[in-house]
N, C-alpha and C positions, 0 to 999 in steps of 0.2 A: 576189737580195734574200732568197729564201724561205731560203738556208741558212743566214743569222743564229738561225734556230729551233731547232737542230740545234747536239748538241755535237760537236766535235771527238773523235775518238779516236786514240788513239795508242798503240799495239800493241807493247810490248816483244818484243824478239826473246832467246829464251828461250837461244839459244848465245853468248850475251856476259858470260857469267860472268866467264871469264878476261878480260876486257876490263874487268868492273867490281871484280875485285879491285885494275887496275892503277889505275884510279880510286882507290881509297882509299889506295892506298898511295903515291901522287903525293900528293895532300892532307895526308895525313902527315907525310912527308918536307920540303912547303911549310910544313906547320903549323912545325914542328919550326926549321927555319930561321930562319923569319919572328921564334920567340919568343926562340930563341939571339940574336939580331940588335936584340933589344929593343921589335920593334914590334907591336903586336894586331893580332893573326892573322887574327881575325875581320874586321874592319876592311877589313885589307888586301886579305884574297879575297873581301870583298863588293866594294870599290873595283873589282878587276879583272874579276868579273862581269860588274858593272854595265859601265865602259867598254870594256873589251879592253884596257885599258890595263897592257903589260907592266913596265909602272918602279912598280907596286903591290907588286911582289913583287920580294925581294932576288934577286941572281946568286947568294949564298953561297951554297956546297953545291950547287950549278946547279937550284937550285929554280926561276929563270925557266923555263929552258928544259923544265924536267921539265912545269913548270903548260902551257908554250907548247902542249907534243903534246897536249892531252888540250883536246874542244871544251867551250870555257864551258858549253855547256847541259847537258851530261854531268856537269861538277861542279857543277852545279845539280840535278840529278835523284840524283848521290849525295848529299850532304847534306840534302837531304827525305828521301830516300829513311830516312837513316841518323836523322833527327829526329822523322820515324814512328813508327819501328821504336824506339825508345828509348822515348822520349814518347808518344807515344798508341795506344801496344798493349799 
């Protein structure tokens, strides 16, 4: 009960660079599809966040499968990440 007081932390490990470029550039690649394909990108990879649900995101260009490797909460910490660093710095 006492740890409700207490924040969470959560420790970037600082050798995941190359991991997190492949992050953006999965997103990209999904963004890129998604818009070629006619549907809001945004939309669609909030949709799949939120559920896991992989019929959010088109096969074209094997953007399912590229978004499949990579875990939801990772492209959730690159797009903060990336909404930060744009926006509020």
């Amino acid at each position: 009960m006492g740890k409700l007081n207490y924040t969470q932390f959560f420790k970037k490990n600082e050798s995941e660079t190359e991991h997190e470029k492949e992050v953006r550039d999965v997103i990209a690649k999904v963004y890129e599809a998604l818009s070629k394909k006619g549907y809001n990108p945004s939309y669609q990879i909030v949709g799949y966040i939120l559920s896991g649900d992989p019929t959010y995101i088109t096969s074209y260009n094997n953007a399912r499968t590229l978004i499949g490797k990579i875990e939801r909460d990772e492209l959730l910490q690159e797009i903060l990440d990336c909404y930060i660093n744009t926006r509020l710095k």
